[in-house]
Backbone as a printed PyTorch tensor [residue, N CA C, xyz], in Angstrom:
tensor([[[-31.7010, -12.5340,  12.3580],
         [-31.7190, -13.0790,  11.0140],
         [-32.2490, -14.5100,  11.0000]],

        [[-31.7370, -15.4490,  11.6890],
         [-31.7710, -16.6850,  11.9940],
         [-33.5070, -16.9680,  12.0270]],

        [[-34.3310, -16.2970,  13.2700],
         [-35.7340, -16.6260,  13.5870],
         [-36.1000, -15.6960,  11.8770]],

        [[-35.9940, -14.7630,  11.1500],
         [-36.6510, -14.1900,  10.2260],
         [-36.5190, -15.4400,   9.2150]],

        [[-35.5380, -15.7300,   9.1040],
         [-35.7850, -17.0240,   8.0090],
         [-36.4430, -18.4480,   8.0680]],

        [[-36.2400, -18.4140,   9.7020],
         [-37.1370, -19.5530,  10.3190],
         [-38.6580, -19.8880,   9.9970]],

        [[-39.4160, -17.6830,   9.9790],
         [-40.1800, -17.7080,  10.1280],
         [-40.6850, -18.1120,   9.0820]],

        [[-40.4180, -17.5450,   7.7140],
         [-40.4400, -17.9740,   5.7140],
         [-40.1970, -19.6440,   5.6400]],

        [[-39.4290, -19.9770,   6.4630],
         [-39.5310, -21.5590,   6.0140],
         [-40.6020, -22.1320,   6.7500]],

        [[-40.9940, -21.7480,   8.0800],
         [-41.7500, -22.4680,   8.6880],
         [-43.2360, -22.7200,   7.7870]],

        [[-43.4630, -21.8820,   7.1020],
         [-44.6520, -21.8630,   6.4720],
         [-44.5340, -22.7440,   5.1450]],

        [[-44.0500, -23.6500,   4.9580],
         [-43.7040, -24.5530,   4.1770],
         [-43.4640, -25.8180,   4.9140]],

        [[-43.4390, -26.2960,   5.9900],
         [-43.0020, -26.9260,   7.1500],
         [-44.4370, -27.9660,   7.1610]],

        [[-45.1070, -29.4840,   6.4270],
         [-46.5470, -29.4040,   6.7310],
         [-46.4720, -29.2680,   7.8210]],

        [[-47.9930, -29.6450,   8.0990],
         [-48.8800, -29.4840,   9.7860],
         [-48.0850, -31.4700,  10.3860]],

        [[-48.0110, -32.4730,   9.3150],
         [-48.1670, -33.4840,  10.1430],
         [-46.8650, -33.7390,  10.2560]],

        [[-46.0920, -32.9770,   9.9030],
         [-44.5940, -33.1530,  10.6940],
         [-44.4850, -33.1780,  12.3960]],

        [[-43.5270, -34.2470,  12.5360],
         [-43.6410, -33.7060,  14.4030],
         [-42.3890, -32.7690,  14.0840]],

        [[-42.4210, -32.1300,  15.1200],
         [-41.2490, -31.3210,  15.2910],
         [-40.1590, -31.7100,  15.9750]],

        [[-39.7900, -32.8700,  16.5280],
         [-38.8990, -33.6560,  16.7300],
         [-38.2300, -34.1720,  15.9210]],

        [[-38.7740, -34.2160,  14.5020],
         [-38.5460, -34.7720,  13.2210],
         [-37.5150, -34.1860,  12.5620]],

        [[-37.9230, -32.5770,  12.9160],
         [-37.3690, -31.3560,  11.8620],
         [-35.9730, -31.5000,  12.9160]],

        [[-36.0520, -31.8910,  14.2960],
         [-34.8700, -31.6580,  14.9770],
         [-33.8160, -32.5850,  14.5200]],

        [[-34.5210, -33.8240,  14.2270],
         [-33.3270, -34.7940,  14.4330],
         [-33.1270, -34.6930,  12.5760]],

        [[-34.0050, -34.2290,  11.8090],
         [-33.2720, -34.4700,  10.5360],
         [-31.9600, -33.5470,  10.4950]],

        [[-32.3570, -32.4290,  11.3160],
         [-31.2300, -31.1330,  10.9630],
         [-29.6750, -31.8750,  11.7850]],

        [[-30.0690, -32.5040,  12.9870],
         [-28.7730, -32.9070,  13.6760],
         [-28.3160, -34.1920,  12.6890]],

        [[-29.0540, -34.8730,  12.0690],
         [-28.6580, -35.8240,  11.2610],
         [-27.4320, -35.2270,   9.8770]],

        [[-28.4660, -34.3200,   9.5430],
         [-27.5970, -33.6920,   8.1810],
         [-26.3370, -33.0960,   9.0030]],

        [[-26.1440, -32.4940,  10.5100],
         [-25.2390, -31.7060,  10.6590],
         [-23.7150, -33.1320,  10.9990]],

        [[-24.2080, -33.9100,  11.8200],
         [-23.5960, -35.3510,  11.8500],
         [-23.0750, -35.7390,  10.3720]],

        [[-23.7200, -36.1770,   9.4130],
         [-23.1590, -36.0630,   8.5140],
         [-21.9680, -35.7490,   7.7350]],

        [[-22.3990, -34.5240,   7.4350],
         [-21.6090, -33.4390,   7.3640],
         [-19.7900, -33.2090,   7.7520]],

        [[-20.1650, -33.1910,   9.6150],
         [-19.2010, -33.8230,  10.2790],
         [-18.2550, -34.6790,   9.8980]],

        [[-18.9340, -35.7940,   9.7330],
         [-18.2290, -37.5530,   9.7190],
         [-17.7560, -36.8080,   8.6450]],

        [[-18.2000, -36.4990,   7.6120],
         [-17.4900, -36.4560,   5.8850],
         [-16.0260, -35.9450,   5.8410]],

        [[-16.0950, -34.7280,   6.4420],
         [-15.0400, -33.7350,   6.8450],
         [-14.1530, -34.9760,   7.9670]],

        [[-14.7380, -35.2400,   8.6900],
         [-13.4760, -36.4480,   9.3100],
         [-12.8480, -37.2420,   9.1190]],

        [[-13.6650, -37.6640,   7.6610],
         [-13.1920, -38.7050,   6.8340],
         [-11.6450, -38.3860,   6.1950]],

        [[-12.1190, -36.4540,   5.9060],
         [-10.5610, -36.1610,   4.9550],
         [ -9.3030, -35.7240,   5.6240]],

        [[-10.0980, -35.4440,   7.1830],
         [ -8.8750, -35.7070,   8.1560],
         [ -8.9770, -35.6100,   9.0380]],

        [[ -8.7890, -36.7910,   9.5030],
         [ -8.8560, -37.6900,  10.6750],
         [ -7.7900, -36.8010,  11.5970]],

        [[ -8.4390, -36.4490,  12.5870],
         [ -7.5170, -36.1320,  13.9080],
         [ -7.1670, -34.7900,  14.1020]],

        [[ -7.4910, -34.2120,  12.8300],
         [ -7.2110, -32.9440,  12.3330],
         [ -5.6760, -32.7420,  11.6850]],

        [[ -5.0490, -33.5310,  11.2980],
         [ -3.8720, -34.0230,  10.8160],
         [ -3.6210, -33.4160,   9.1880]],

        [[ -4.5010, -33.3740,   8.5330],
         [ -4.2620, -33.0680,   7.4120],
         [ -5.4290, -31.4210,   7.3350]],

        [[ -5.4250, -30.9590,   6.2480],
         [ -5.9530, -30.0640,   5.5990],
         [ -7.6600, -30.0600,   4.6960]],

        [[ -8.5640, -30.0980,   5.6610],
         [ -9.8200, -30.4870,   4.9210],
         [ -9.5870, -29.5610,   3.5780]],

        [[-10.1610, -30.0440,   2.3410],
         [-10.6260, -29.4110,   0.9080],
         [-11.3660, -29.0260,   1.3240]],

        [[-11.6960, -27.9480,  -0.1650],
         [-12.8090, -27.4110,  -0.6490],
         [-14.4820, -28.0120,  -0.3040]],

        [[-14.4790, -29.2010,  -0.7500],
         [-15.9480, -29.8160,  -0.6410],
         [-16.2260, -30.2280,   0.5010]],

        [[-15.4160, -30.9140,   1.4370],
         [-15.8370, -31.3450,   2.7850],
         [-16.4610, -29.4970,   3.9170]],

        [[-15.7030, -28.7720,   3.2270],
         [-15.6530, -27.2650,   4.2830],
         [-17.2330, -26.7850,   3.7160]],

        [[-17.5170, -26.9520,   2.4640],
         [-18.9030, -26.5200,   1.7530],
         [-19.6130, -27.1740,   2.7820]],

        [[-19.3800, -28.7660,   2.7420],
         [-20.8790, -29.2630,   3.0920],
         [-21.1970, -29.1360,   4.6950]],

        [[-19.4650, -28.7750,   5.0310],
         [-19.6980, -27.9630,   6.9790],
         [-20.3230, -26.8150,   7.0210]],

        [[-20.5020, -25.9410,   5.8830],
         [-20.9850, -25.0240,   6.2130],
         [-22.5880, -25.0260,   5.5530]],

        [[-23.0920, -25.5660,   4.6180],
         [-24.5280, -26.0230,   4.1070],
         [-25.1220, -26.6210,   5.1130]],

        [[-24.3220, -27.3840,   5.9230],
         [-24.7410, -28.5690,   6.7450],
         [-24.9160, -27.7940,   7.9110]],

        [[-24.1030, -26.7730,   9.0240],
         [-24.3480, -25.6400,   9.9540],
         [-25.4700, -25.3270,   9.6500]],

        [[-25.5410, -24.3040,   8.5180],
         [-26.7570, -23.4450,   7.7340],
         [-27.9580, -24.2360,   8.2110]],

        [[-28.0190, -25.5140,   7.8630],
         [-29.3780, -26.2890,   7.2680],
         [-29.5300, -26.2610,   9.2070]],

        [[-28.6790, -26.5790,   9.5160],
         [-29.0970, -27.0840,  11.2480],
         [-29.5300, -25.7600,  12.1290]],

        [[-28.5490, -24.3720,  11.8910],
         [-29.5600, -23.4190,  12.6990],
         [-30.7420, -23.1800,  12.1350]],

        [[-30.9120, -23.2260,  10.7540],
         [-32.7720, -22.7770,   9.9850],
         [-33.3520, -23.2880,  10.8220]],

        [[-32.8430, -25.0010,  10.7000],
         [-34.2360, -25.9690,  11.3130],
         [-34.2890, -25.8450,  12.4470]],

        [[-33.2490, -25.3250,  13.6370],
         [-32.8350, -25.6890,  14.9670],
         [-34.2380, -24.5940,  15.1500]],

        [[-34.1570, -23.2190,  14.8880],
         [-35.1630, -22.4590,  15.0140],
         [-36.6880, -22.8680,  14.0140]],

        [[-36.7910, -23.7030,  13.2220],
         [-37.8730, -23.9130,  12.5340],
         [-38.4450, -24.7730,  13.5730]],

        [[-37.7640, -25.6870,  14.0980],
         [-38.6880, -26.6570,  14.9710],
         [-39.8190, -26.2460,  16.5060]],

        [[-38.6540, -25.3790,  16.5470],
         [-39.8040, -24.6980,  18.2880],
         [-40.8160, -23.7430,  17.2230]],

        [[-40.3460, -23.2850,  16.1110],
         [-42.0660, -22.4850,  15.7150],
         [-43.2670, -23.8580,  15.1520]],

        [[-42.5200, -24.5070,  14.9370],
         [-43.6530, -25.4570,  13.9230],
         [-44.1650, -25.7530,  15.2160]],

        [[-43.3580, -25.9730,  16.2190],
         [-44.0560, -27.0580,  17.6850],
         [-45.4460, -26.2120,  18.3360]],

        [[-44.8980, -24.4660,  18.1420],
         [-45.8570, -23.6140,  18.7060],
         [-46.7690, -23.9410,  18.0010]],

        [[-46.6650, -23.6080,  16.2910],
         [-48.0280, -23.7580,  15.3750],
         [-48.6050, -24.8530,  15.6930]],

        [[-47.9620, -25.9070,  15.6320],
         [-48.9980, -27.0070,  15.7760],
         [-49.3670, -27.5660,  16.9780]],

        [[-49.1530, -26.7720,  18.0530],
         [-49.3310, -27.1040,  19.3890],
         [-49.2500, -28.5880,  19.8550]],

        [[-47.9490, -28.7240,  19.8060],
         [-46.9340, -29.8680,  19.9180],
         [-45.9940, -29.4480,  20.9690]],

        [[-45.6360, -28.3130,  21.3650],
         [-44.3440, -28.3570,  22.6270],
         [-44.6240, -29.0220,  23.7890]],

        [[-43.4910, -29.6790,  24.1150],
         [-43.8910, -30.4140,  25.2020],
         [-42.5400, -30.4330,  26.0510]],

        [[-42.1340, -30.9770,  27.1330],
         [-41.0790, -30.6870,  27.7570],
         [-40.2230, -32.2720,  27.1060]],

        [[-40.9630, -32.5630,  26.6150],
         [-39.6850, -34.0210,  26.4340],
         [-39.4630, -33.2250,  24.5520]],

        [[-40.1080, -32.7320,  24.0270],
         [-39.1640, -32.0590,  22.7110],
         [-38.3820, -30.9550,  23.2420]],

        [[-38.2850, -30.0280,  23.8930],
         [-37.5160, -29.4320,  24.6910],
         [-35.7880, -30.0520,  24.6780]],

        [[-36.0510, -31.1830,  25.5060],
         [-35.0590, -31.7860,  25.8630],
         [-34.7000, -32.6180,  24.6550]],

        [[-35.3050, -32.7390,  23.8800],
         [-34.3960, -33.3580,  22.8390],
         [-33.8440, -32.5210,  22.0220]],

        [[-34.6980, -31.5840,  22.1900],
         [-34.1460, -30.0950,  20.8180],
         [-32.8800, -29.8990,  21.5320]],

        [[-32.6530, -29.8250,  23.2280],
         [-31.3820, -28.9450,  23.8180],
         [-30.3490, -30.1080,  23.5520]],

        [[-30.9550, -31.7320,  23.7080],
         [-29.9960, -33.1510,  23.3450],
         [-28.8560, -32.2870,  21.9400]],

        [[-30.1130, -32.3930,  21.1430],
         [-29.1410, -32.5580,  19.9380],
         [-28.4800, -30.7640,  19.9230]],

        [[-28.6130, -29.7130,  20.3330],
         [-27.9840, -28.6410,  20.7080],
         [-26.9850, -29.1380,  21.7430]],

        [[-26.8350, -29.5320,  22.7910],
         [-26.0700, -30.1930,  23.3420],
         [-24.8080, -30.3540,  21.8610]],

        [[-24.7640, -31.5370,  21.5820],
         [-24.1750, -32.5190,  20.8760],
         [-23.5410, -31.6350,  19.7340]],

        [[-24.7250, -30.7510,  19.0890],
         [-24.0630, -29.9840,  18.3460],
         [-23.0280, -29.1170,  18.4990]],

        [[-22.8620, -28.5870,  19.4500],
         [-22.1100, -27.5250,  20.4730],
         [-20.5270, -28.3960,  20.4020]],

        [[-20.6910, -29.5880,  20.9750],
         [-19.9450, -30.5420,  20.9650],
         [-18.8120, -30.9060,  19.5280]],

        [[-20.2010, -30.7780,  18.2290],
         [-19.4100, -31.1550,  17.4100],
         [-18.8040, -29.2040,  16.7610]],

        [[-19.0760, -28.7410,  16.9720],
         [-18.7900, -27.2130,  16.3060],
         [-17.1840, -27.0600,  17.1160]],

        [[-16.9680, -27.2410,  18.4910],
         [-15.5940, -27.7650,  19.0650],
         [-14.7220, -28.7070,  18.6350]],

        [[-15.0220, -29.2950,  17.9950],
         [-14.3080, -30.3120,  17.4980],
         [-13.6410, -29.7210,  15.9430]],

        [[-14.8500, -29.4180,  15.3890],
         [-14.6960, -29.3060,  13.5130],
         [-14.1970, -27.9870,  13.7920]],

        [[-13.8690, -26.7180,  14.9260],
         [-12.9520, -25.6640,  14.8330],
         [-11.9890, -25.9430,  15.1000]],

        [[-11.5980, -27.0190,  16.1550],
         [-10.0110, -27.5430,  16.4250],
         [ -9.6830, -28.4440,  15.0740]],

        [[-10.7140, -28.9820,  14.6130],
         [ -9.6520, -29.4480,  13.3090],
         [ -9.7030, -29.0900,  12.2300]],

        [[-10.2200, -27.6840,  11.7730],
         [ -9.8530, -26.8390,  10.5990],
         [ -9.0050, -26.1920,  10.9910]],

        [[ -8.6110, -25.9640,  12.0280],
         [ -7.6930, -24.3690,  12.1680],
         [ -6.6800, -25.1240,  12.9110]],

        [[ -6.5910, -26.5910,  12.7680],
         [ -5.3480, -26.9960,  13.4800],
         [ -4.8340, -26.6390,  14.7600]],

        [[ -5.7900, -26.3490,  15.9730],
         [ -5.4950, -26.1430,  17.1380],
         [ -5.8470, -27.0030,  18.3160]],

        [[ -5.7640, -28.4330,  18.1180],
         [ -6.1850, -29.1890,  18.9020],
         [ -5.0190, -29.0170,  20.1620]],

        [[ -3.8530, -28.5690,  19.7920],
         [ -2.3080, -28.6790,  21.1750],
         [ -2.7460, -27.6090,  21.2860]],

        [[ -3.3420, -26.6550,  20.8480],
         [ -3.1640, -24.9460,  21.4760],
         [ -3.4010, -24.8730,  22.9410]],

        [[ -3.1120, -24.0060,  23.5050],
         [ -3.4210, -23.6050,  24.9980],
         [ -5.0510, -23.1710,  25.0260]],

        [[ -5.5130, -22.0730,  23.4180],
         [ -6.6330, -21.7870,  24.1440],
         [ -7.8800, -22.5420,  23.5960]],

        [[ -7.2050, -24.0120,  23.3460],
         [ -8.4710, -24.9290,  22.6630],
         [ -9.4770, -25.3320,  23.8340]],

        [[ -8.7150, -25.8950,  25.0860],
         [ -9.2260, -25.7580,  26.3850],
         [ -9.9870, -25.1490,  26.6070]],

        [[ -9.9600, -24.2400,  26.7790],
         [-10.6020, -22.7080,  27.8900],
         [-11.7710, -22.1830,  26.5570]],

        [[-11.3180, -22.6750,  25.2400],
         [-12.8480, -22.1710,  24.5500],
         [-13.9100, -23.3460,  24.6940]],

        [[-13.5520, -24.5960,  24.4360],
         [-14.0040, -25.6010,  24.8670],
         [-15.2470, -25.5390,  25.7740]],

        [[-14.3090, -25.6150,  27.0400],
         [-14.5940, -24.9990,  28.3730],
         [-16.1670, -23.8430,  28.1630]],

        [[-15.6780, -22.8990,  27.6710],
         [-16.8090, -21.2570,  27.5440],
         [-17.6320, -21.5830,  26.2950]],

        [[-17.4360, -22.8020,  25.9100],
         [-18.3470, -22.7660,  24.8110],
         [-19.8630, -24.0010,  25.6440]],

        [[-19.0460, -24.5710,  26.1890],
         [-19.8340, -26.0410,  26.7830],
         [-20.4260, -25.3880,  27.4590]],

        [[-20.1970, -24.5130,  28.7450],
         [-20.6720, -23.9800,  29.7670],
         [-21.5710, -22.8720,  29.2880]],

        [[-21.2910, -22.1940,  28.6030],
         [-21.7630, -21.0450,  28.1050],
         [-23.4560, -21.8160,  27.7960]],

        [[-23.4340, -22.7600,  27.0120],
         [-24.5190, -24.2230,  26.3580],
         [-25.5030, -23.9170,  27.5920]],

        [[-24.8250, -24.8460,  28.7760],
         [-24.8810, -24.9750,  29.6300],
         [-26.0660, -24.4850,  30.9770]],

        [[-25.5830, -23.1870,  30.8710],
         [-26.0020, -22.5370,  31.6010],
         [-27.3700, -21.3690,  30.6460]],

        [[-27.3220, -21.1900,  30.0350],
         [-28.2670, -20.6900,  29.0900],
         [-29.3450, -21.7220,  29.1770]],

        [[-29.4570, -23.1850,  29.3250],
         [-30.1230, -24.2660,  29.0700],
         [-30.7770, -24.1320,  30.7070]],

        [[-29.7250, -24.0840,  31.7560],
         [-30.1220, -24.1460,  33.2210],
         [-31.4080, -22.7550,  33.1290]],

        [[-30.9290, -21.7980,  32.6790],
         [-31.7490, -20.3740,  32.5490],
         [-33.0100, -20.5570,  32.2850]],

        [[-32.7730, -21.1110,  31.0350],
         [-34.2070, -21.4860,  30.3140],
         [-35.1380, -22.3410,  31.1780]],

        [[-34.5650, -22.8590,  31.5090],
         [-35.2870, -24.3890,  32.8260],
         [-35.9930, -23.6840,  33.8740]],

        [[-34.9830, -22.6340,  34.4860],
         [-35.2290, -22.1400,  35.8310],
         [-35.9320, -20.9100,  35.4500]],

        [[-36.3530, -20.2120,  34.3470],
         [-36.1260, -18.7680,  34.2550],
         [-38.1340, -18.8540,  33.5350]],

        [[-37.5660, -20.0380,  32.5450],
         [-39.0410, -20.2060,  31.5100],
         [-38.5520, -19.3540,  30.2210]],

        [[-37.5730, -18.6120,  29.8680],
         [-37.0720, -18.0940,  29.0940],
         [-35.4170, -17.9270,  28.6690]],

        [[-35.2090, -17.7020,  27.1740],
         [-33.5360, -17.8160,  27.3440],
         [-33.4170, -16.1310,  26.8770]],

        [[-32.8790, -15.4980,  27.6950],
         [-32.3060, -14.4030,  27.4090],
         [-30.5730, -14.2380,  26.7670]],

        [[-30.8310, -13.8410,  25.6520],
         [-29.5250, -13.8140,  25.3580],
         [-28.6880, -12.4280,  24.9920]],

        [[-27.6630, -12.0030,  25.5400],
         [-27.0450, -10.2580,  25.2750],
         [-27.4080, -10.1690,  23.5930]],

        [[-26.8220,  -8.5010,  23.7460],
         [-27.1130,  -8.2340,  22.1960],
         [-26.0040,  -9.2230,  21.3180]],

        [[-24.5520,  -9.0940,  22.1150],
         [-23.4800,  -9.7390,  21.0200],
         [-23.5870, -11.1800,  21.9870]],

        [[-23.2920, -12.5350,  20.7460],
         [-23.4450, -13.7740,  21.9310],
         [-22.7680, -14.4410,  21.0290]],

        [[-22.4800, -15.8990,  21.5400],
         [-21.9980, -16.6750,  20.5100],
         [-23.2990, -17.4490,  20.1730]],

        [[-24.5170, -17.5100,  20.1360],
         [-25.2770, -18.3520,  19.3250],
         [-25.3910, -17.6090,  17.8860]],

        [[-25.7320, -16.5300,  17.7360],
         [-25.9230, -15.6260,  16.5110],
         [-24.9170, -15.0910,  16.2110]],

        [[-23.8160, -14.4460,  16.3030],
         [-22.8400, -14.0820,  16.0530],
         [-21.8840, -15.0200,  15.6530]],

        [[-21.8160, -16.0240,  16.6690],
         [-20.6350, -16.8240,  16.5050],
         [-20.8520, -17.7560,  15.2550]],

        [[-22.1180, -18.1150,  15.3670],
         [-22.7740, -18.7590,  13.9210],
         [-22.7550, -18.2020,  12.5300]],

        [[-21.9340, -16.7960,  11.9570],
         [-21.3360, -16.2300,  11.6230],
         [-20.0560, -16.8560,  11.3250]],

        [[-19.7070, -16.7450,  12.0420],
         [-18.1630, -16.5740,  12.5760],
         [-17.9040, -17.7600,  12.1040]],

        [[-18.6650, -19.3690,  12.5850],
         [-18.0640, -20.4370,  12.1190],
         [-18.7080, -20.7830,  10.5440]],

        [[-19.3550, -20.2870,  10.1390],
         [-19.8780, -20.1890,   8.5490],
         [-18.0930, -19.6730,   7.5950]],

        [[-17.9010, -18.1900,   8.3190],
         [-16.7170, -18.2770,   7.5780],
         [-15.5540, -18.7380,   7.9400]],

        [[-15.2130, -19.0520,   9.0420],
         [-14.5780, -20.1360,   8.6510],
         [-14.4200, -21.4660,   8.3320]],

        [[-15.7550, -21.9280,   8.1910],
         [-15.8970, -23.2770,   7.1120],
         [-15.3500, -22.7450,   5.6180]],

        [[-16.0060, -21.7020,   5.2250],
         [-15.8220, -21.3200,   3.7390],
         [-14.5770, -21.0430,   3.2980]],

        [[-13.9280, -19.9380,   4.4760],
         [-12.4350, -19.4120,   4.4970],
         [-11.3650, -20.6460,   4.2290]],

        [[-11.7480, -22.0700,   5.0150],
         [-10.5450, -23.2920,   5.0730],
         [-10.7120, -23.4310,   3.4100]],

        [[-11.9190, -23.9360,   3.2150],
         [-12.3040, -24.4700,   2.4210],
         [-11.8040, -23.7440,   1.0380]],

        [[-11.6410, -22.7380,   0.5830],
         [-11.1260, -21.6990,  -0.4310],
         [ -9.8490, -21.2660,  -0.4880]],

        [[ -9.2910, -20.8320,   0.8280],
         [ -7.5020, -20.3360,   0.9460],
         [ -6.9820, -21.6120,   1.8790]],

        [[ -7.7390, -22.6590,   2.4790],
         [ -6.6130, -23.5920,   2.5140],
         [ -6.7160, -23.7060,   4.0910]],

        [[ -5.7010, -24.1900,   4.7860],
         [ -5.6560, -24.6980,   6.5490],
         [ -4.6070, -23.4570,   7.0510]],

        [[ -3.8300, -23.3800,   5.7280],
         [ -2.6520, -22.3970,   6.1920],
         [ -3.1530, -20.8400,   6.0080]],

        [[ -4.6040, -20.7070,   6.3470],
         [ -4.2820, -19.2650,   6.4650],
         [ -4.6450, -19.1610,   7.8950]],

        [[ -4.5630, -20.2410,   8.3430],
         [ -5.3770, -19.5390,  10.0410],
         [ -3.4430, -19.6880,  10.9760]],

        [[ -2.4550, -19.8150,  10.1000],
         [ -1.1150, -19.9520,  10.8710],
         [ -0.6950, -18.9390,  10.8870]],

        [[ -0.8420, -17.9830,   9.8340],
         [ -0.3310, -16.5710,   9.5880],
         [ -0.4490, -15.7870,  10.8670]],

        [[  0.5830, -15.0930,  11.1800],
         [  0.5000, -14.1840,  12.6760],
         [ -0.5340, -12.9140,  11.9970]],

        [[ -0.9820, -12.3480,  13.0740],
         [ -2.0850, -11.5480,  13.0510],
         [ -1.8140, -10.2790,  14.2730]],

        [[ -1.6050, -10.5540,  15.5710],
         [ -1.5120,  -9.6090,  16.4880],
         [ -0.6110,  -9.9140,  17.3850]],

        [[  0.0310,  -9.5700,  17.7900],
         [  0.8860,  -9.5750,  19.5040],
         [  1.2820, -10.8500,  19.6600]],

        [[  1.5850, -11.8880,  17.9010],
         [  2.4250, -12.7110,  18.0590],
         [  1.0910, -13.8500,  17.9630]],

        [[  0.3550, -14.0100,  17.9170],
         [ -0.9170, -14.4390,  17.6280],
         [ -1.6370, -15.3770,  16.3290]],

        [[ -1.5270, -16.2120,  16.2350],
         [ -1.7670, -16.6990,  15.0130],
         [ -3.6910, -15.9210,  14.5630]],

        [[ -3.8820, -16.2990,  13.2960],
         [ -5.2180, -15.7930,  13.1010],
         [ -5.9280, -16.4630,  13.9410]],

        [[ -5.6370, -18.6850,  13.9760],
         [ -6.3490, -19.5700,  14.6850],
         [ -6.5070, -19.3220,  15.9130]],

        [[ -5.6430, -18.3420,  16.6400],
         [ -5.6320, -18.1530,  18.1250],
         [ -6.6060, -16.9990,  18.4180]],

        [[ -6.6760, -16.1450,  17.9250],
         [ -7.3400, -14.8090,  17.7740],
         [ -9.0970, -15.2930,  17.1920]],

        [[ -9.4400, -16.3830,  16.6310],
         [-10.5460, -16.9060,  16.3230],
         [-10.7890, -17.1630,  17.8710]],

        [[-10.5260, -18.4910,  18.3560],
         [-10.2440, -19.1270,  19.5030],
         [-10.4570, -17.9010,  20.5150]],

        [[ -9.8170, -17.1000,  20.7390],
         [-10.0710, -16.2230,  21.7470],
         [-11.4810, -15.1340,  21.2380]],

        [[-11.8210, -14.8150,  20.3260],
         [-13.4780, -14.7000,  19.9650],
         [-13.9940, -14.8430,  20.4330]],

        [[-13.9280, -16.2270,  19.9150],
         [-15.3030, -17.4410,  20.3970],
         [-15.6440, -17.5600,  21.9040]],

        [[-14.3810, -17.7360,  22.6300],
         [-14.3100, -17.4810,  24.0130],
         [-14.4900, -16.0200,  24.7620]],

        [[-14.4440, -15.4510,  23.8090],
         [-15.1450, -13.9210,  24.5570],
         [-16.6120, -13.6900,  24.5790]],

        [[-16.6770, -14.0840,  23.4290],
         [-18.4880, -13.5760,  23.0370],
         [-19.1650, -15.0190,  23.9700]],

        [[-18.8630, -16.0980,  24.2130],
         [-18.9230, -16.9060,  25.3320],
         [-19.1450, -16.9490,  26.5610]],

        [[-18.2940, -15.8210,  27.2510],
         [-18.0720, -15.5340,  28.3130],
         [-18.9010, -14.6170,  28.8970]],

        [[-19.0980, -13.7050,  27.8830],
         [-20.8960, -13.0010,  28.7730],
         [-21.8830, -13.8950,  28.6660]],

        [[-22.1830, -14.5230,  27.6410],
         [-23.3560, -15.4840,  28.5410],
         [-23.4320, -15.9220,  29.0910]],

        [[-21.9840, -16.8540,  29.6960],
         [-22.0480, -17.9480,  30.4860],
         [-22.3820, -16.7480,  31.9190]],

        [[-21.6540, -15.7670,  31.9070],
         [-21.9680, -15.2430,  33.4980],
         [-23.1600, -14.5460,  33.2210]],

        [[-24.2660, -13.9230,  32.3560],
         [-25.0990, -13.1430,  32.1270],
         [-26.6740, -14.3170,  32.1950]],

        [[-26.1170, -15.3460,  32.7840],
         [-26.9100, -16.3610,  32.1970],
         [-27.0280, -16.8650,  34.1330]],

        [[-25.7990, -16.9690,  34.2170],
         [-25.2310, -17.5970,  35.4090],
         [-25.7590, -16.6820,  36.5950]],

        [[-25.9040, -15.6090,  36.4190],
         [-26.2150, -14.5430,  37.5330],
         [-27.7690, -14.5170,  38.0120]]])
């Protein structure tokens, strides 16, 4: 889905854009975004609203379009180079970084046990997909993954906080399980084949 919409915007994209441009505006808006939502609670302490969870999830949205608009514009305009590479994976890096953060503090699981260990499978997972690409010349990714799927996944729950509130991710769900824990362990599953499918 992600590259099909890439491909419709790219063609609107001019020619004298660099494509470093399209990278850092999208990590800019996603930063943004971020800070705003941190603003309404700091530490993850309180309950982000309605409007801060919108503009996490407009602000996601806008950053995978462009994240994939930028390596096509770079092809079209025969601009790739290994130092946009590394800045596209910089601010993927960073982003990765902040998507860990803004799930531990919507769903209130910064003490959890499995904030760690997704952390952990989310960084590495980054990680090693990035080593792949380096060593490989290509990123292969399984059919189910957390870049496309999981990008899903954190869309609704930006929208989900943002509409029913912080308290629906406390509600038990399975085998004693909060919903927030059962997210958390997701994320860390669909994680975990790449990091070794990547790693191998």
């Amino acid at each position: 889905f992600w590259s099909v919409l890439a491909e419709f915007v790219v063609v609107y994209v001019p020619k004298w854009i660099a494509p470093n441009t399209i990278t850092l505006f999208a990590f800019l808006v996603r930063l943004v975004t971020h800070l705003l939502a941190a603003c309404y609670s700091w530490g993850g302490q309180s309950c982000v609203p309605l409007f801060p969870c919108c503009c996490l999830a407009i602000g996601y949205f806008t950053y995978i379009v462009l994240d994939n608009v930028d390596g096509k514009h770079a092809r079209n305009t025969h601009n790739s180079s290994p130092l946009g590479l590394l800045f596209d994976h910089g601010a993927d890096a960073c982003n990765t970084l902040l998507i860990a953060v803004s799930i531990g503090g919507l769903l209130h699981v910064g003490n959890s046990y499995y904030f760690p260990l997704f952390c952990f499978t989310l960084l590495n997972g980054f990680f090693y997909a990035t080593l792949e690409e380096y060593y490989v010349g290509e990123l292969n990714l399984p059919i189910v993954n957390v870049v496309s799927d999981g990008a899903w996944l954190l869309l609704t729950v930006y929208l989900t906080t943002g509409f029913l509130g912080c308290g629906i991710w406390d509600q038990e769900a399975l085998f004693g399980l909060s919903l927030s824990d059962l997210i958390l362990l997701s994320c860390t599953l669909l994680s975990i084949p790449l990091m070794f499918v990547n790693f191998a």
